[in-house]
C-alpha positions as CSV (number, residue, x, y, z in Angstrom):
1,X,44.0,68.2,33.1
2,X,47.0,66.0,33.9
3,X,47.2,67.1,37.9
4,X,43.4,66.8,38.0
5,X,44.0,63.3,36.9
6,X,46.4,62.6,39.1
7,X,44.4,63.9,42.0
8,X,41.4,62.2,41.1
9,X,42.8,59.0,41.1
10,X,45.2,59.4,44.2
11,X,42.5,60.3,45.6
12,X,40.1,57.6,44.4
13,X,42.9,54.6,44.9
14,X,43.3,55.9,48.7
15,X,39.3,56.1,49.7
16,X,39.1,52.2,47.5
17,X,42.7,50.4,49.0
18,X,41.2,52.4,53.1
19,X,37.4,50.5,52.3
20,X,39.3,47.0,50.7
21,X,41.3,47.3,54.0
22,X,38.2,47.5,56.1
23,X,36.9,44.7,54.4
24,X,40.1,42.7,55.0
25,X,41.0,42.8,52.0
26,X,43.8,43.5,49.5
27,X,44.9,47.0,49.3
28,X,45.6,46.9,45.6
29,X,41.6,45.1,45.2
30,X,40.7,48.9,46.3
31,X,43.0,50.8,44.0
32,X,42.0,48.8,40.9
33,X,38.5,48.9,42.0
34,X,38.3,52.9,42.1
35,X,40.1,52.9,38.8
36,X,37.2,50.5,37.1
37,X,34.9,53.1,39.0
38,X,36.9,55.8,37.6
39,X,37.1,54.7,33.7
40,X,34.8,53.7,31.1
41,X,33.7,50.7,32.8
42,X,31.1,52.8,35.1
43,X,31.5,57.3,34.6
44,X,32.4,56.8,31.0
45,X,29.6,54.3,30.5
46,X,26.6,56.3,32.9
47,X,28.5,60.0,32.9
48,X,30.4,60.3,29.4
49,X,30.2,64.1,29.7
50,X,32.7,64.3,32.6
51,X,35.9,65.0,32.3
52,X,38.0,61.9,30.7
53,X,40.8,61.2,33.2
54,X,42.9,59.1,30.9
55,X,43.0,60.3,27.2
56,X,42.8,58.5,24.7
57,X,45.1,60.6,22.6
58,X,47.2,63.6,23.0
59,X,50.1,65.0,25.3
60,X,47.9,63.9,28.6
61,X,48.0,60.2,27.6
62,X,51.5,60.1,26.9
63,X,52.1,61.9,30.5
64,X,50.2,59.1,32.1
65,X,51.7,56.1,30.0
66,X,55.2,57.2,31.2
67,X,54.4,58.0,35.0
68,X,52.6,54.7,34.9
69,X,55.4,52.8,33.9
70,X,58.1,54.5,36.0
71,X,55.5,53.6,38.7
72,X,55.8,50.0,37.8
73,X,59.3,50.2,37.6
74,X,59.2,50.9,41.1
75,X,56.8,49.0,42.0
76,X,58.9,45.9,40.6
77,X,62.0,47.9,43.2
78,X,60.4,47.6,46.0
79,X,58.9,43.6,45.2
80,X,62.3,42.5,44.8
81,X,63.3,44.5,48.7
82,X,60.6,42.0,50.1
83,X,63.0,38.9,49.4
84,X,63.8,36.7,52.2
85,X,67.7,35.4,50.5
86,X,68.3,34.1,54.3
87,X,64.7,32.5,54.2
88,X,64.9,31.1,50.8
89,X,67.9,29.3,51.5
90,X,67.0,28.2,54.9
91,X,63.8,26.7,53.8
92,X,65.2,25.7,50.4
93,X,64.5,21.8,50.2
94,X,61.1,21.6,50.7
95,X,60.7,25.5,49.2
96,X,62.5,24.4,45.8
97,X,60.5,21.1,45.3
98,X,57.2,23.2,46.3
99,X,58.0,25.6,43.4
100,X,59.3,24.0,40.4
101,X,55.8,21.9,40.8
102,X,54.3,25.6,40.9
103,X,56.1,26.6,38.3
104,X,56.1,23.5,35.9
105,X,52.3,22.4,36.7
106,X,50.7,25.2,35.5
107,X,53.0,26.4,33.2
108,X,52.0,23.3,31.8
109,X,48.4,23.7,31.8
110,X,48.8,26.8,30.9
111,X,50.4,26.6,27.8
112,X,48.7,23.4,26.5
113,X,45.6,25.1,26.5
114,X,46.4,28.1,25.1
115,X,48.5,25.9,22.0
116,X,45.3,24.0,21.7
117,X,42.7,26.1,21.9
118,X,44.0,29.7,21.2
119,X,40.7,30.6,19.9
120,X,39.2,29.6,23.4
121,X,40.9,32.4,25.4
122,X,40.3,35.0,22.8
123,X,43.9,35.3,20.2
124,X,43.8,37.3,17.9
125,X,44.9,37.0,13.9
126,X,48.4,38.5,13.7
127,X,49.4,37.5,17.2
128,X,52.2,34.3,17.3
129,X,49.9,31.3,18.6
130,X,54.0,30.1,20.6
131,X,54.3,33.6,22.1
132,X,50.3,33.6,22.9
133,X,50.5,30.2,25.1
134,X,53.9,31.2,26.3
135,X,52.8,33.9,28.1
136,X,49.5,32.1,29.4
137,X,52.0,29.3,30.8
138,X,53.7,32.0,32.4
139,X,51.0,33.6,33.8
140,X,49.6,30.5,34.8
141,X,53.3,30.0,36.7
142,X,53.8,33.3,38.7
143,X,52.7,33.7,42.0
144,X,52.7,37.5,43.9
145,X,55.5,37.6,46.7
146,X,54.5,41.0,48.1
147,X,50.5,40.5,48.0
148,X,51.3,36.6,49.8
149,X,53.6,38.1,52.2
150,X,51.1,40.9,53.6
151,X,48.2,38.2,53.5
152,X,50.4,36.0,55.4
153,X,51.5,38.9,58.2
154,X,47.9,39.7,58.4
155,X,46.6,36.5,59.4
156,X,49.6,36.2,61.6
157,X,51.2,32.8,59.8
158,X,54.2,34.8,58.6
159,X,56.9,33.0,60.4
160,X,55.3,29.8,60.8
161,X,56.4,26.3,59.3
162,X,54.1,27.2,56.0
163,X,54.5,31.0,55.5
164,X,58.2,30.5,56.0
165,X,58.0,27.7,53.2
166,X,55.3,29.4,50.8
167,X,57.9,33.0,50.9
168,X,60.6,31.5,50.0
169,X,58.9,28.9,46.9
170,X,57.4,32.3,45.9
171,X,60.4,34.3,45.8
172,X,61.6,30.8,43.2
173,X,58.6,31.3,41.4
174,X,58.7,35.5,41.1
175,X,62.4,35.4,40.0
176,X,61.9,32.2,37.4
177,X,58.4,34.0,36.3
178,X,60.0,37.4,35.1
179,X,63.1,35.4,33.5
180,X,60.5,33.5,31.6
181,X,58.3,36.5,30.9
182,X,61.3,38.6,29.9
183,X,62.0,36.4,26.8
184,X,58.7,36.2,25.9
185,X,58.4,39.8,25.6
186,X,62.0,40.4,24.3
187,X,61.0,37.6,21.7
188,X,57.9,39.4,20.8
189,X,59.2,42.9,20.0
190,X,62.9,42.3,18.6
191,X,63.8,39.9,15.6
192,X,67.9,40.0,15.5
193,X,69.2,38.0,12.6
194,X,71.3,35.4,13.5
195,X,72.3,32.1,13.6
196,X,71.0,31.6,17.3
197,X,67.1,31.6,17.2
198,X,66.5,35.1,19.5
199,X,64.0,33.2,22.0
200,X,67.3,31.5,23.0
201,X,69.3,34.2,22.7
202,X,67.2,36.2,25.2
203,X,67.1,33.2,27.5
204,X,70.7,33.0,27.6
205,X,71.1,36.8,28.1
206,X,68.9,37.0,30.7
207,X,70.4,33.7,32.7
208,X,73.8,35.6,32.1
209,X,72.5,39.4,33.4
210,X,70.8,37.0,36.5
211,X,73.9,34.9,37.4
212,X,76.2,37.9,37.1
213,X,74.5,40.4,39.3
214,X,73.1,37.8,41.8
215,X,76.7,36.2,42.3
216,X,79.4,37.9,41.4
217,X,78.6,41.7,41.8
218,X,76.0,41.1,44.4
219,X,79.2,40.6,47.2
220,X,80.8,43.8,45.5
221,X,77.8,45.7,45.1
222,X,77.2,44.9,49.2
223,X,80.7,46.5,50.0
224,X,79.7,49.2,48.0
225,X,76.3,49.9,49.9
226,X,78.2,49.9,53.2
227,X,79.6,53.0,52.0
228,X,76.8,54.8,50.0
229,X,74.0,54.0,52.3
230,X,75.7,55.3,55.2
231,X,72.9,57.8,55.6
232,X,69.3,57.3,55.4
233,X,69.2,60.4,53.6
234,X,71.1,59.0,50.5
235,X,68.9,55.5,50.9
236,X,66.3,56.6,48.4
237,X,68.6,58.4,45.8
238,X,71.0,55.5,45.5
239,X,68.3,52.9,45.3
240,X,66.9,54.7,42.8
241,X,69.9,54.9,40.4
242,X,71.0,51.1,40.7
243,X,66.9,50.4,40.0
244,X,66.9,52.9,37.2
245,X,70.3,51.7,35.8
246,X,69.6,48.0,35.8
247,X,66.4,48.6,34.1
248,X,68.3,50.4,31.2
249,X,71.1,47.8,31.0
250,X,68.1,44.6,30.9
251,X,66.0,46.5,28.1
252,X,69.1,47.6,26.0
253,X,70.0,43.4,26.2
254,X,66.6,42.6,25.1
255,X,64.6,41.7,28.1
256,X,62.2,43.6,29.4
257,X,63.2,46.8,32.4
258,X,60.8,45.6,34.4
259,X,63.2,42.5,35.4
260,X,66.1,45.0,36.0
261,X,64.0,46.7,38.7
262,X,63.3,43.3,40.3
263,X,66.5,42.2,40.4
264,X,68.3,45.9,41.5
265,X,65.4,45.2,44.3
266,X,66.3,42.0,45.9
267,X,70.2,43.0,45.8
268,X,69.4,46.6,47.4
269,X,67.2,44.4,50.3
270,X,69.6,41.9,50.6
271,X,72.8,44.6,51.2
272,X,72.3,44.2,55.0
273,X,72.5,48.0,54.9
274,X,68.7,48.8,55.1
275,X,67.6,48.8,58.4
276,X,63.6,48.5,59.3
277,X,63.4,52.3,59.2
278,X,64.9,52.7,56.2
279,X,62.9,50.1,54.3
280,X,60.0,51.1,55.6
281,X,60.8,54.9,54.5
282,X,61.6,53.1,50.7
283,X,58.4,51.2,50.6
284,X,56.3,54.0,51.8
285,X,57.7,56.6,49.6
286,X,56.7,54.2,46.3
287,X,53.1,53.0,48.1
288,X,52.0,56.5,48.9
289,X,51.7,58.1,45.6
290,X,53.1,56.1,42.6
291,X,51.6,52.5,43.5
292,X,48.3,54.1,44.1
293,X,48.2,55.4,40.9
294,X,49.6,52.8,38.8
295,X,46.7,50.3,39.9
296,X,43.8,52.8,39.7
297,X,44.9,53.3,36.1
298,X,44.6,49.7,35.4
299,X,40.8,50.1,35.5
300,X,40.7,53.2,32.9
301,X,42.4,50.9,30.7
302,X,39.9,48.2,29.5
303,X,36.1,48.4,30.1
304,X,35.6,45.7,32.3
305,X,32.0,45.4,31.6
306,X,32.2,45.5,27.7
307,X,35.1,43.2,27.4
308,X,34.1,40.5,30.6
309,X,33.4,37.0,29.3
310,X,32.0,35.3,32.1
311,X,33.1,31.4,30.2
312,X,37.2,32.9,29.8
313,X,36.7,34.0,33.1
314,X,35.7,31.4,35.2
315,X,37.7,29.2,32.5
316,X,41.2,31.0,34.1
317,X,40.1,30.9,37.3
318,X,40.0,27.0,37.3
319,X,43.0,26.4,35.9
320,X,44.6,28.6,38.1
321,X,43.4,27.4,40.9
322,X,43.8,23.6,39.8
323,X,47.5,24.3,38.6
324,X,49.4,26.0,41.4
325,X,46.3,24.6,45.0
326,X,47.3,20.9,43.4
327,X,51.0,21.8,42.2
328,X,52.0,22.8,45.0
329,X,49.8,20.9,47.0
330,X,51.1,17.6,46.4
331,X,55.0,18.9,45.9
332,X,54.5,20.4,50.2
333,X,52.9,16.7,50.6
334,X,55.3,15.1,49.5
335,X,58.2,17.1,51.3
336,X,56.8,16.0,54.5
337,X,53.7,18.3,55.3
338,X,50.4,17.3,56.6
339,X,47.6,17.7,53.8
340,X,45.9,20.5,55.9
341,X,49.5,22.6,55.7
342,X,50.1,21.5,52.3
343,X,46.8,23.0,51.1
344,X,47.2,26.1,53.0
345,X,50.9,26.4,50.7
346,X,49.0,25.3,47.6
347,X,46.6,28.1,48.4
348,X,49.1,30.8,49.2
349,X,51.0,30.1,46.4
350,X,47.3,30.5,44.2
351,X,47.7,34.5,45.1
352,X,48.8,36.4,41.8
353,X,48.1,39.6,42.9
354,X,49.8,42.5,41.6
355,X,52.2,40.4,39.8
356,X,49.8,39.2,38.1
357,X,47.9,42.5,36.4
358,X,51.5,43.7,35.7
359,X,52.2,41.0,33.5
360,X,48.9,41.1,31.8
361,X,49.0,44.9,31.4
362,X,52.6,44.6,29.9
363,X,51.5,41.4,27.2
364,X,48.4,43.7,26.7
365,X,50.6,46.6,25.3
366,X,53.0,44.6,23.6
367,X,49.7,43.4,21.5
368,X,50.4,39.5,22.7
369,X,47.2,39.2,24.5
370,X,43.6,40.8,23.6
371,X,41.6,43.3,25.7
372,X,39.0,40.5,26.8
373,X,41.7,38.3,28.2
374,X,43.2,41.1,30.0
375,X,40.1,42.1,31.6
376,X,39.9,38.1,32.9
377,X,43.5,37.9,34.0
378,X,43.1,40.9,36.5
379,X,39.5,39.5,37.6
380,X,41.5,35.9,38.2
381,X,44.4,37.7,40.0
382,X,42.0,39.3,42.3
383,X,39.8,36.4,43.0
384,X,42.9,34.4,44.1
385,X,44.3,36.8,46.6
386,X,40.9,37.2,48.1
387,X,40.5,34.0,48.7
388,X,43.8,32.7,50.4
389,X,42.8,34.6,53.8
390,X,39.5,32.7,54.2
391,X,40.9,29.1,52.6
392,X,44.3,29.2,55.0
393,X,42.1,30.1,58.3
394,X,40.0,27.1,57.0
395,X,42.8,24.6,56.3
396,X,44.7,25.9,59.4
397,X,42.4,27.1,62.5
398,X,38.8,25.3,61.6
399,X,39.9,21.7,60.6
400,X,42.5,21.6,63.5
401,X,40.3,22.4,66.1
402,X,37.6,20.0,64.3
């Protein structure tokens, strides 16, 4: 049962991320798309006799919940490789005014809706009404570096004046996202007494695990790539065991593993040890089997037809959009930008991407956010990094040459 899943949904992620691509669109719309196709949404709703490819219960299940996760996990790796350091501080000016507005916009929004109207986006009793609307802020907040930076590439506006200043406010808003999202989730599954309230606690744990790695190691832990990644054969070993070690040392502090992975990512892409070739080997070993599979599970885990309400739906959607097209917006305005580039940064910075479902899929299991509102966070991330391609070529191409 467990490699028919696994071949079924290889399989299925590959044939839906080749027909997305066709379609210029997202790989990962494909992936999660064959997964919906895949789960109870559609075979388990039309053909409930075939085989179930994600138990509910048993040994099976727990084989998929852990490969899922260690997919994640690296997943999260190779998001934090895609960091531009050199670009980020090169660009950092107009970048860091463009996202704090990203971030502190919609974070905004976000959470004043959900502490004023939890019953609006679907909380449940026993769930902490400060935990529920910080997590909507911060989902509200995060933006998806590695989805962005393909669109960007693929539309050929990857080194221009606004992809150069969208990458590196997104790599701002990725790192400050997952710092946020840690404590949330660290302050939702772990009650240390003390005399330091714990959502504090976690904040200053994880500012301390940040500044420490990104500043004082990172220069050691270069050195020390110059001499383990002296072959390309050691590349992917070595990056795995800093990824897998700073996952462990993050979720024994109390923040989530997921942020370990990111931030073992951006040091192992900044080393200056990785060459093209090498990078290219990393990312492909991840995006060939374990990505693939990761996202096509997303749709065998909620019944997006049973669970989609089309209000909470198109209710996200808008305040997405409004929070982070109009945050950042005005923030690239006001650093100088004409309000045709300045949309087209408000617009790439809407894309949540994969970043996006990973976050909902995470508040999901940790029972902070309900089924329905998981199901309309995946459709929102979806809808906004399908429609940057089309908006930027608007605000950039068409209303130039009109």
């Amino acid at each position: 049962m467990i490699f028919v899943g696994l071949g079924v949904l290889l399989g299925g992620a590959r044939v839906g991320g080749e027909l997305a691509r066709k379609l210029d669109q997202p790989f990962v719309l494909g992936e999660i798309l064959a997964g919906v196709f895949l789960g109870p949404t559609l075979m388990g709703t039309f053909f409930p006799q075939i085989v179930k490819f994600y138990p509910t219960t048993g040994p099976t299940k727990n084989f998929f919940e852990g490969f899922t996760y260690l997919a994640v996990t690296l997943f999260l790796m190779v998001a934090g490789m895609e960091m531009n350091l050199p670009s980020v501080i090169k660009k950092k000016q107009a970048a860091l005014f463009v996202s704090l507005s990203g971030i502190i916009v919609p974070f905004a929004i976000g959470y004043t809706l959900a502490w004023h109207y939890p019953v609006l986006l679907g909380i449940e009793q026993g769930i902490n009404p400060n935990t529920f609307a910080l997590f909507f802020g911060t989902a509200l907040a995060i933006s998806a570096l590695p989805v962005i930076a393909k669109i960007l590439m693929d539309i050929g506006l990857y080194k221009s004046e606004v992809g150069s200043v969208i990458m590196a406010a997104a790599v701002f808003d990725d790192l400050a996202g997952w710092i946020l999202f840690s404590c949330v989730v660290g302050a939702n599954t772990i009650r240390p007494s003390g005399a330091i309230s714990f959502p504090l606690l976690t904040l200053l744990y994880t500012l301390l695990f940040a500044i420490t790695t990104m500043i004082i190691l990172r220069p050691v832990l270069r050195k020390l790539f110059t001499i383990l990644l002296a072959s390309k054969e050691r590349t992917i070993g070595v990056g795995l065991v800093f990824t897998f070690l700073f996952a462990a040392i993050t979720q024994w502090i109390g923040i989530h593993s997921l942020f370990g992975a990111f931030i073992a990512g951006i040091i192992l892409g900044d080393s200056g040890q990785l060459t093209d070739e090498t990078r290219q080997s990393f990312k492909n070993f991840i995006s060939s089997f374990f990505t693939p599979v990761f996202f096509a599970s997303i749709g065998l885990r909620a019944n997006f037809a049973t669970h989609f309400d089309l209000i909470l739906v198109i209710l996200i959607i808008s305040v997405a959009c409004i929070g982070k097209i109009f945050g950042c917006g005005i923030a690239a305005r006001f650093a100088g930008m004409t309000w045709n580039k300045a949309l087209s940064v408000g617009v790439g910075m809407n894309a949540r991407g994969a970043m996006e479902i990973v976050l909902g899929l995470i508040a999901f299991q940790n029972g902070i956010i309900t089924e329905k509102l998981f199901v309309a966070l995946v459709i929102m991330a979806m809808i906004t990094s399908v429609m940057v391609s089309p908006l930027m070529k608007y605000f950039l191409i068409q209303r130039r040459k009109a």
